[in-house]
C-alpha positions as CSV (number, residue, x, y, z in Angstrom):
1,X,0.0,0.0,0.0
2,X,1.3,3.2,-1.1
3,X,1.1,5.8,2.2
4,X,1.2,8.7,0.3
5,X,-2.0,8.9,-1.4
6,X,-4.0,8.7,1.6
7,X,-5.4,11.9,2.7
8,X,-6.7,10.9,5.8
9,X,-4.8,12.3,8.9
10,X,-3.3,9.6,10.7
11,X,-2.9,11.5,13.9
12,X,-5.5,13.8,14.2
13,X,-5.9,17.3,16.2
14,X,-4.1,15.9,19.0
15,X,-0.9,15.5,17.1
16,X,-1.4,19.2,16.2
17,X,-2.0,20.5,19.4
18,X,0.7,19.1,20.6
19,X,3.1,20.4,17.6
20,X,2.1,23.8,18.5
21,X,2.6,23.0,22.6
22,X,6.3,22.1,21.6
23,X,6.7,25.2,19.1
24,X,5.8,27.0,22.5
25,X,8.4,25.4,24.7
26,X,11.0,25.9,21.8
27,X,10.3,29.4,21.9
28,X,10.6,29.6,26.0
29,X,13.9,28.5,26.0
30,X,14.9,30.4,23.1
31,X,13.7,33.6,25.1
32,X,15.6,32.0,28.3
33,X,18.6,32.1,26.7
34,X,19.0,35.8,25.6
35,X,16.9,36.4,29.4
36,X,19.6,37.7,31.3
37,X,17.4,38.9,34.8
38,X,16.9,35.0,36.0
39,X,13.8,34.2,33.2
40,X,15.4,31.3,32.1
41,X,15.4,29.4,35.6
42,X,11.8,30.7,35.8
43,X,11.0,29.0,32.3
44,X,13.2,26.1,33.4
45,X,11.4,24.8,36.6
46,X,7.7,25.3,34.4
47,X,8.9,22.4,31.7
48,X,8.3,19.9,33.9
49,X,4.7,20.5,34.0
50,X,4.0,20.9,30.6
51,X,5.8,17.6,29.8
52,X,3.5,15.8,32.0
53,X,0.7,17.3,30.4
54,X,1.4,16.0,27.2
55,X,-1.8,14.1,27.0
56,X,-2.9,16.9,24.9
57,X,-5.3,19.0,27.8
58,X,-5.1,22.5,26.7
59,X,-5.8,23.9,30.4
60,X,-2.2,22.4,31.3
61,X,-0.5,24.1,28.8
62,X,-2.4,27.4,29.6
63,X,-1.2,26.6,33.4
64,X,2.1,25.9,32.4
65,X,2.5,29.3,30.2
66,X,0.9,31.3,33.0
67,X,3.5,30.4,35.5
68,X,6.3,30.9,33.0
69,X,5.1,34.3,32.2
70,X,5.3,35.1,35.9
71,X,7.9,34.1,37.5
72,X,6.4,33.0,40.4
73,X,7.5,31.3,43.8
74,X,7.8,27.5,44.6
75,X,4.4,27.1,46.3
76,X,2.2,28.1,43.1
77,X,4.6,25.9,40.9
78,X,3.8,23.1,43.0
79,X,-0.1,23.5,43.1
80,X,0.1,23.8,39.0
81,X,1.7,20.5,38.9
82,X,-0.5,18.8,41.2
83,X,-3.5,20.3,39.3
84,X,-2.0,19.1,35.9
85,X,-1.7,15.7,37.4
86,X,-5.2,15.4,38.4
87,X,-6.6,16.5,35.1
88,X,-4.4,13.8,33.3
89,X,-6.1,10.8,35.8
90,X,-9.1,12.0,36.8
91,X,-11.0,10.4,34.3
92,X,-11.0,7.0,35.2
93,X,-13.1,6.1,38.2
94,X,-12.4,3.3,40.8
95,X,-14.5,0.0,40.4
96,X,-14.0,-3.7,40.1
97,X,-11.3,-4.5,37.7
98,X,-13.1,-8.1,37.6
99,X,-16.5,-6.9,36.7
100,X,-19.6,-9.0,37.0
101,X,-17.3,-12.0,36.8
102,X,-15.9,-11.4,39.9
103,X,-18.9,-12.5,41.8
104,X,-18.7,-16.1,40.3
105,X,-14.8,-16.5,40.4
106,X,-15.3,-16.0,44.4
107,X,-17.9,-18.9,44.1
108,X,-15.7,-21.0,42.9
109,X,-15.2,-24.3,45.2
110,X,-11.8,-25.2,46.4
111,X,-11.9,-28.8,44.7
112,X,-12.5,-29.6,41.4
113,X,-15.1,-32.3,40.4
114,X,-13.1,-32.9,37.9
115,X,-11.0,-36.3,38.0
116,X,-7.3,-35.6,37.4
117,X,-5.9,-36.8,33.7
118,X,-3.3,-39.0,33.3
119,X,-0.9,-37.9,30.5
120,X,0.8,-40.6,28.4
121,X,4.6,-41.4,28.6
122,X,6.8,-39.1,27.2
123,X,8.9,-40.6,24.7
124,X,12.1,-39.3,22.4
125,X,10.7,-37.9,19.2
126,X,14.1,-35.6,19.0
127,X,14.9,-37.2,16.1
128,X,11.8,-36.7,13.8
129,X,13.7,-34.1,12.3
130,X,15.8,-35.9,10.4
131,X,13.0,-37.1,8.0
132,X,12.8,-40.8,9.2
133,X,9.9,-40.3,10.8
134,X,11.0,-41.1,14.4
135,X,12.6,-44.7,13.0
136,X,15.7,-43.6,14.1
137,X,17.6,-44.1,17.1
138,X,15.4,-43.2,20.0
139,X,12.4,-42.4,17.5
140,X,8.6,-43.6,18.1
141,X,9.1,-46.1,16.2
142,X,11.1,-49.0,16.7
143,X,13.5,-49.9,13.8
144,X,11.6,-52.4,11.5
145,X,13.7,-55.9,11.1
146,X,16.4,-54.4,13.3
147,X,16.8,-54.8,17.5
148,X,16.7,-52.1,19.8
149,X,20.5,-50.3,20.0
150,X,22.0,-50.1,22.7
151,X,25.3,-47.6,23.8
152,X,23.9,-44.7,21.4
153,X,25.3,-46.9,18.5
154,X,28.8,-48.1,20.2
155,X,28.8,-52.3,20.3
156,X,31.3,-54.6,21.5
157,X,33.8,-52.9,19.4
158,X,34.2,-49.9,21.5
159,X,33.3,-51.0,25.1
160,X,36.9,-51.4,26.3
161,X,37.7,-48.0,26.0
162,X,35.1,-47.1,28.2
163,X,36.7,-48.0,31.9
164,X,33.6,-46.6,33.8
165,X,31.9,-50.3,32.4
166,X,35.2,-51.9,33.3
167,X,35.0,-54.1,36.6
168,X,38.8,-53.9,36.8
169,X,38.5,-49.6,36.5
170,X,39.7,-47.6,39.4
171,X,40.1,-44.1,38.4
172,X,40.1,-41.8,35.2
173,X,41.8,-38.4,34.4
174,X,39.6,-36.7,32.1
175,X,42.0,-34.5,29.9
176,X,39.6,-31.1,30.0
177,X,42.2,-28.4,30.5
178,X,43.0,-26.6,27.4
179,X,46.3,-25.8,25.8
180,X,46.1,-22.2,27.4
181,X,45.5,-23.3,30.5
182,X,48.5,-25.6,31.0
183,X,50.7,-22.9,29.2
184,X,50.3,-20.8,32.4
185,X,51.9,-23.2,34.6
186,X,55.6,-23.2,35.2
187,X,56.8,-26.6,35.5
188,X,60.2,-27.3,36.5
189,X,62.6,-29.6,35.1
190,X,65.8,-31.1,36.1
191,X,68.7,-31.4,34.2
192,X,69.8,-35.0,33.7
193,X,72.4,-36.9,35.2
194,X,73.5,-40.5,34.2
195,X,74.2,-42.7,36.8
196,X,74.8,-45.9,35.5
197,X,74.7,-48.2,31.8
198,X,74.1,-51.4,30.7
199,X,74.8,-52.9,27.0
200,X,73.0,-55.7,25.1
201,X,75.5,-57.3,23.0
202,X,74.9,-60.3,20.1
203,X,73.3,-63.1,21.8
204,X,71.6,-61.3,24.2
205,X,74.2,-60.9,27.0
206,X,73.9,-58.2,29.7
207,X,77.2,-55.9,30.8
208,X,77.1,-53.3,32.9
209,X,79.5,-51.2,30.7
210,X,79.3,-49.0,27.7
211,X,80.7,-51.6,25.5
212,X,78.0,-51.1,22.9
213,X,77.9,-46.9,22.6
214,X,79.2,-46.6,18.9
215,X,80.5,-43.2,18.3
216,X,78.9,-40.5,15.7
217,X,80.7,-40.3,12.4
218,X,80.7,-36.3,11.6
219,X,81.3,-37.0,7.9
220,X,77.7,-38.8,7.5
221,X,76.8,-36.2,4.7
222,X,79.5,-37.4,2.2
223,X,77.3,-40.8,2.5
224,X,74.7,-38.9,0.5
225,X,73.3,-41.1,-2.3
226,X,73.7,-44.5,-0.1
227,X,71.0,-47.4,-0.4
228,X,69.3,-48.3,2.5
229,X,68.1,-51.3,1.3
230,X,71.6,-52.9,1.5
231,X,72.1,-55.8,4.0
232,X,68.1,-56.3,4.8
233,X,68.4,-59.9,4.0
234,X,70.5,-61.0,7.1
235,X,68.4,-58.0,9.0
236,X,67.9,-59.1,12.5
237,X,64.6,-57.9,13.9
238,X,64.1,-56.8,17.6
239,X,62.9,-59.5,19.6
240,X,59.7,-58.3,22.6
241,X,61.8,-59.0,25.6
242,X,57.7,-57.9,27.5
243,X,59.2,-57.3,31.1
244,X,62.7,-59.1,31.0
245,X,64.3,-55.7,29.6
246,X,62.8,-54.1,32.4
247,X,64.2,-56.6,34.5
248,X,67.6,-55.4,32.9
249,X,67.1,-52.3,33.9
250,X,66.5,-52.8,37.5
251,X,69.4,-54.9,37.5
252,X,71.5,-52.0,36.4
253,X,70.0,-50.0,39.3
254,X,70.8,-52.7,42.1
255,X,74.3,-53.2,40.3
256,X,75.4,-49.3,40.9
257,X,74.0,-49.1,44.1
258,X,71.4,-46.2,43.0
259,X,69.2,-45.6,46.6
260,X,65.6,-45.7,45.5
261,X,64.6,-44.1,49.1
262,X,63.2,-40.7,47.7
263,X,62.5,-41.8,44.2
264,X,58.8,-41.8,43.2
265,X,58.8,-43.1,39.5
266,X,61.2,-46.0,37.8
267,X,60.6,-46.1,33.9
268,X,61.7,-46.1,30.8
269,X,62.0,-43.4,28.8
270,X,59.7,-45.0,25.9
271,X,56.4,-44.3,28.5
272,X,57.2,-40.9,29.7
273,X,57.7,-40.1,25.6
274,X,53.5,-41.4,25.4
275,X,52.7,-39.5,28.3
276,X,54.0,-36.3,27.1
277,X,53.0,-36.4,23.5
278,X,49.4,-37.3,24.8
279,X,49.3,-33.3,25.3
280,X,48.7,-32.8,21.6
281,X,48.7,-36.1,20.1
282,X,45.3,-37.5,20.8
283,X,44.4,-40.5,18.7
284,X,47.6,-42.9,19.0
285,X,47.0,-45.3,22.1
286,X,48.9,-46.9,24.7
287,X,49.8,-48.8,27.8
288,X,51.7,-49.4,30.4
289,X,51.8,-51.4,33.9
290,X,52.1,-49.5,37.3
291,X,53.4,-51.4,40.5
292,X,53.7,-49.4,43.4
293,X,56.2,-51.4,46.1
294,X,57.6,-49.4,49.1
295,X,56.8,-46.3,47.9
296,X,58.1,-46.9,44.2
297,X,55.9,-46.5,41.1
298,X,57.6,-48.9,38.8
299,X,56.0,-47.8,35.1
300,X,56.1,-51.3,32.9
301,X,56.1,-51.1,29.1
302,X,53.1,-53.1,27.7
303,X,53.1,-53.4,23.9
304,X,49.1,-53.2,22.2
305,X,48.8,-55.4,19.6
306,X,49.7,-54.3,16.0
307,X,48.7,-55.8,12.8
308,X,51.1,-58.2,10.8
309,X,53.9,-55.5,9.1
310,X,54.1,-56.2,5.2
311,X,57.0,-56.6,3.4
312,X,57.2,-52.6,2.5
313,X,56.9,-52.3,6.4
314,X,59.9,-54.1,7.7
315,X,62.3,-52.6,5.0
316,X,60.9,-49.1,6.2
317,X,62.0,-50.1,9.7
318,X,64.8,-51.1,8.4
319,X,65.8,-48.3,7.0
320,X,66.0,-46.4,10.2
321,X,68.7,-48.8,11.7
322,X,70.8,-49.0,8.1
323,X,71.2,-45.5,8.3
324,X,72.3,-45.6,12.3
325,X,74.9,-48.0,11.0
326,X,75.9,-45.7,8.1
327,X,76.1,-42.9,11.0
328,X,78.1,-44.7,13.6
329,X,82.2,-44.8,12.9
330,X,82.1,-49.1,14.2
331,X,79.5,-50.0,12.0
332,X,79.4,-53.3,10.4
333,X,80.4,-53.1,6.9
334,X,77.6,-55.8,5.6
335,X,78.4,-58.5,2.5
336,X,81.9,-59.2,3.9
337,X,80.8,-61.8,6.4
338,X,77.3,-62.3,5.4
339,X,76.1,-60.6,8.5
340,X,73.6,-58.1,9.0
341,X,72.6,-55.3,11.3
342,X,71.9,-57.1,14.6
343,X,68.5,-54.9,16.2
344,X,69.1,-56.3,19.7
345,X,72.3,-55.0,20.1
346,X,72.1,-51.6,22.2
347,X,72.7,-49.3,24.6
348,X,71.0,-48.2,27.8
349,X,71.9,-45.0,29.9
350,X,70.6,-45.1,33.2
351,X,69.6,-41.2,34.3
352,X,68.5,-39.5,37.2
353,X,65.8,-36.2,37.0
354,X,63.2,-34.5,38.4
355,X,59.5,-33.2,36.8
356,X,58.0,-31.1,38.6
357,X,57.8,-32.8,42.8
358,X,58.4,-36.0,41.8
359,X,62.1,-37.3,41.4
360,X,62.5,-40.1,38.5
361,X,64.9,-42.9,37.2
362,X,64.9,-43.7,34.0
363,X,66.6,-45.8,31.1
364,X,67.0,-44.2,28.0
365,X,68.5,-46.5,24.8
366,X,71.3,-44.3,22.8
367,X,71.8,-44.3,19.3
368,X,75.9,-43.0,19.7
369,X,77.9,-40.7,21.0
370,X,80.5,-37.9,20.1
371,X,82.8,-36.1,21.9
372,X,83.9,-31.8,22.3
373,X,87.1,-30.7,21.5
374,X,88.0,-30.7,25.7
375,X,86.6,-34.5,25.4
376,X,83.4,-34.2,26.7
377,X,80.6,-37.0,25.8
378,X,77.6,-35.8,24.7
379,X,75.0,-38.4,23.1
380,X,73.4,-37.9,19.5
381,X,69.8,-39.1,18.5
382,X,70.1,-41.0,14.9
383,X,66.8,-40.1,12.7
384,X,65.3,-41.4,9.8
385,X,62.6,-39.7,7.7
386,X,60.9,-39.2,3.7
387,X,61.7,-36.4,2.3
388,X,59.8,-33.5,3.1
389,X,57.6,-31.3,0.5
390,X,54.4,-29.1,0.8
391,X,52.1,-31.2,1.8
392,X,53.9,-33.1,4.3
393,X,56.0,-30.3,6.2
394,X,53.2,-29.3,8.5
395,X,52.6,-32.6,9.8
396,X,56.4,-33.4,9.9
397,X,56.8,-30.4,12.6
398,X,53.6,-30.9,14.3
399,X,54.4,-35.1,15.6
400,X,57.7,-36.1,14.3
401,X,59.6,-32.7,15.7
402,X,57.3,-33.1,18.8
403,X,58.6,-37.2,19.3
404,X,61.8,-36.1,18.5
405,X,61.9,-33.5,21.3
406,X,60.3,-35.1,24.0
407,X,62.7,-37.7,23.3
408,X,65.9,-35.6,23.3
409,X,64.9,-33.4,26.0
410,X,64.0,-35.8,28.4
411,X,67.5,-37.4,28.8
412,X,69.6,-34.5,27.8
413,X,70.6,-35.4,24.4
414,X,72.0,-32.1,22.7
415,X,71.7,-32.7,18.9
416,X,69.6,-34.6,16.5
417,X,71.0,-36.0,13.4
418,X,68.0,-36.8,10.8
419,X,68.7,-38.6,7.4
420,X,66.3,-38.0,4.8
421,X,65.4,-40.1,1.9
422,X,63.2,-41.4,-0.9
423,X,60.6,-43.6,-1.0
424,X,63.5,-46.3,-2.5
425,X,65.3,-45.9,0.2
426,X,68.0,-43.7,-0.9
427,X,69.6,-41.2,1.5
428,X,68.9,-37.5,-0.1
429,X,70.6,-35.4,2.7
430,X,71.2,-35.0,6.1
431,X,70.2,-32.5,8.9
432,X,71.7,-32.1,12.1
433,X,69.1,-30.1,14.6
434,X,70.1,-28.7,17.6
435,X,67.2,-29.7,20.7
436,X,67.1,-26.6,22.1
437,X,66.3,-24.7,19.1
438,X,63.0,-27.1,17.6
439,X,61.0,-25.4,20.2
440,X,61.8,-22.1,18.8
441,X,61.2,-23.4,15.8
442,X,57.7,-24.1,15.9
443,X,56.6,-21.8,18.3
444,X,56.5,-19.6,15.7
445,X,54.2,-21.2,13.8
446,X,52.0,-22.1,16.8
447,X,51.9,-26.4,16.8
448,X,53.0,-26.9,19.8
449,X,55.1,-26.3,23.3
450,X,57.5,-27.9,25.4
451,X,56.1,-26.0,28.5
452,X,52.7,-27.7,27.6
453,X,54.0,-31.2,27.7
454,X,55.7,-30.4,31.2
455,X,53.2,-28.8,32.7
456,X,50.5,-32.2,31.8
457,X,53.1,-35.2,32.5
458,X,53.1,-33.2,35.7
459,X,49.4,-33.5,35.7
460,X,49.7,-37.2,35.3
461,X,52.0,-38.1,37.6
462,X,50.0,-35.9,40.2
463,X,47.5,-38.2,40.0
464,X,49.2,-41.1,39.3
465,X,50.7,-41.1,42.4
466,X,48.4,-39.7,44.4
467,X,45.9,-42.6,43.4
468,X,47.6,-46.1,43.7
469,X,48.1,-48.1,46.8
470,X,51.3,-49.4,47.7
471,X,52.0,-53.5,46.8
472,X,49.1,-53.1,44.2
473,X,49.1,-53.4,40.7
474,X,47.8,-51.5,38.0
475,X,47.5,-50.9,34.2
476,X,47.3,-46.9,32.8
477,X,45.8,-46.9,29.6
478,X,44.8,-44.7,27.0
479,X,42.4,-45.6,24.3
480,X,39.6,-44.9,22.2
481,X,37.6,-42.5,22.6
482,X,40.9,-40.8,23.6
483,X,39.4,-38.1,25.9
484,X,40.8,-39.8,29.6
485,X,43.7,-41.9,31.2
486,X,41.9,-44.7,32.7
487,X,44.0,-46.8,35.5
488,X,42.5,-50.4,35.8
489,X,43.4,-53.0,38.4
490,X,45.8,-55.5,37.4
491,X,45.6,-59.0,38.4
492,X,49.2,-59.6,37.9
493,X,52.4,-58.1,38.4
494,X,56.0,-58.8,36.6
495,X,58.1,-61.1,37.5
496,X,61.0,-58.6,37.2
497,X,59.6,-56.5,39.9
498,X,58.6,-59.4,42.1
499,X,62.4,-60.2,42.4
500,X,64.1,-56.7,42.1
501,X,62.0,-56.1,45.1
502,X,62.8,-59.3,47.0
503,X,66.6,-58.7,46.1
504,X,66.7,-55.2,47.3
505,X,65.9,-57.0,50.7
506,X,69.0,-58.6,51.0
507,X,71.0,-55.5,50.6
């Protein structure tokens, strides 16, 4: 409809009364202002009463330009204002709001005759929306041919990662607290000390020497070009020692004497890597056993079950140790004796720190060593990795940098030596990375921080410790849905521990 042709006044004579009631006030002021003998307070203290007159009444606005004419004192103003009120309201007179009804509202009786109605059950119809007509899950309907679902949809298949359905679950740590949040805390971290070593040579055998560190050949990079592949046929693959290498380890720590009096955590380094990487790396899960005895959490590796490796698989592991050979200055020279790279073969530093409160012993394997010009040893980490390009750069600095770091840090290792190749297995080139300088690295681009990963092992251990009894046995886990540690009661504990424990009696 087109407004402008009408002709009808939409307003009326009110609307123009009151036009001409504010041309009047405009005016007022307009005379206060060039008033200077007081006129303008005078016209001041009378605007009141014509803006509560602005019903339209015409006797206000006579009042109210009578007493701005004169002046006048305070009691007059007052008795205008009161009068202009009670022409506003004195048109409505005082009855019953209710009317005739009121009279059978008070008749009504205090109990219905009326039988209360019983409603039906409510039932889910929140998902009618999604055009099945309530035959989905939770509908109105039930789902023809099909039985009822139970879990929301998650069978069998998923039920173990839920611990709360577990009879063997004890506690959970749900991980809610954001990146942010664990960035504000200041976690402090001890420098590392070794204490002790152990090597694993051919065979199997046990030393408690450093008879298998190799040492780091500087001149790796004129190796660029060398195949990989070369010697995987006598490759020997590393065999799941379960809790015998742990046993190993403890050995070590009863051989040197190490007191365990004020020591809250024994480990290797392999579980404290999962537990700090679980601060940004959420869908890779993992185990581990927990044994408290005398005061001693004892953190047992427990490998999940992988699917059979391929062909393509093993070389690619493979790889990894061809090039530590190639890296290493005693490395076996392979074809001459028809001998191959031996996995087994290694070397274990025993190290003392402290995260946070708690004060820890772990054993970290070493790839080799090198030395300063003053002879100083100082370990290097041996690295293996495709090429990098566009696409793959991001997530190469977001989890392998990460690993690498955690892994490094944690036992004081200075320098990381990474060898990059194809996907034939040749080498292309080699990087050597300095630890303390891949955290500046990627804290530019925002992926990820050390601080963070500190700051929610410490978060861990807090409740790690805080949580398990002493000569009980647990497993930590974390698995699918990845959004808690769970810690489940063991039935069983390692044989390892069950002797160290009995041994360290006799000392």
């Amino acid at each position: 409809m087109d407004f402008c042709d009408q002709d009808v006044d939409v307003y009326g004579d009110d609307y123009e009364q009151g036009e001409e009631g504010e041309e009047e006030e405009v005016e007022n002021h307009r005379g206060g202002d060039d008033d200077e003998n007081g006129s303008h307070d005078s016209s001041g203290s009378s605007s009141p009463s014509s803006s509560s007159s602005s019903s339209g009444s015409s006797s206000a606005r006579s009042s109210s330009r009578s007493s701005s004419g004169g002046g006048g004192d305070g009691d007059d103003g007052e008795a205008i204002e009161s009068a202009s009120h009670r022409v506003v309201y004195e048109d409505f007179e005082e009855g019953d709001l209710f009317g005739s009804d009121n009279e059978d509202y008070v008749k009504t009786p205090a109990r219905s005759p009326f039988t209360v109605p019983v409603l039906p059950s409510i039932r889910n119809s929140s998902n009618n929306t999604r055009g099945t007509f309530g035959r989905g899950r939770g509908g109105l309907l039930p789902r023809p041919g099909y039985p009822p679902r139970q879990n929301y949809g998650f069978g069998n298949k998923f039920s173990y990662g839920n611990g709360r359905n577990d009879e063997r679950f004890v506690s959970e740590l749900r991980l809610t607290k954001s990146e942010e949040t664990l960035s504000r805390k200041s976690i402090q971290f001890q420098e590392p000390c070794e204490l002790a070593c152990y090597s694993r040579v051919e065979g199997g055998d046990v030393y408690f020497d450093d008879r298998s560190l190799r040492l780091f050949k500087r001149f790796v990079c004129e190796d660029v070009g060398a195949d990989l592949n070369k010697g995987f046929v006598s490759f020997v693959e590393k065999k799941d020692l379960g809790s015998e290498g742990f046993g190993d380890l403890l050995a070590c720590i009863r051989h040197a004497n190490i007191p365990l009096q004020n020591i809250h955590f024994v480990t290797f380094r392999n579980n404290l890597n999962k537990i700090m990487a679980t601060a940004y790396i959420r869908n890779e899960p993992w185990k581990m056993g927990v044994h408290k005895r005398n005061g001693v959490v004892y953190l047992d590796v427990h490998k999940l079950p992988e699917r059979p490796q391929s062909e393509i698989d093993r070389l690619r592991c493979y790889w990894g140790y061809a090039f530590e050979n190639l890296a290493t200055e005693n490395s076996r020279d392979m074809g001459e004796d028809g001998k191959g790279i031996d996995a087994n073969m290694e070397f274990c530093s025993v190290i003392k720190t402290k995260l946070g409160a708690h004060r820890i012993i772990m054993g970290a394997e070493m790839d080799c060593c090198d030395e300063t010009d003053d002879g100083r040893k100082f370990y290097v980490e041996l690295k293996t990795s495709r090429e990098l390009d566009h696409r793959t750069e991001e997530r190469y600095e977001r989890e392998k940098l990460l690993k690498f770091w955690i892994q490094s840090f944690l036992a004081g290792v200075p320098y990381i030596v990474v060898g990059y190749r194809n996907d034939s297995g040749i080498l292309l080139r080699t990087e050597r990375l300095r630890t303390t300088d891949i955290t500046q690295r990627v804290k530019m681009k925002g992926y990820w921080q050390g601080g963070v990963c500190l700051a929610f092992a410490d978060e861990v251990f807090c409740w790690l410790y805080g949580t398990v009894k002493d000569n009980e046995d647990y497993i930590l886990q974390f698995v699918h849905p990845y959004n808690r540690l769970e810690l489940l009661r063991a039935q069983t504990s390692p044989e390892a521990i069950n002797k160290h424990v009995e041994q360290l009696l006799t000392y």
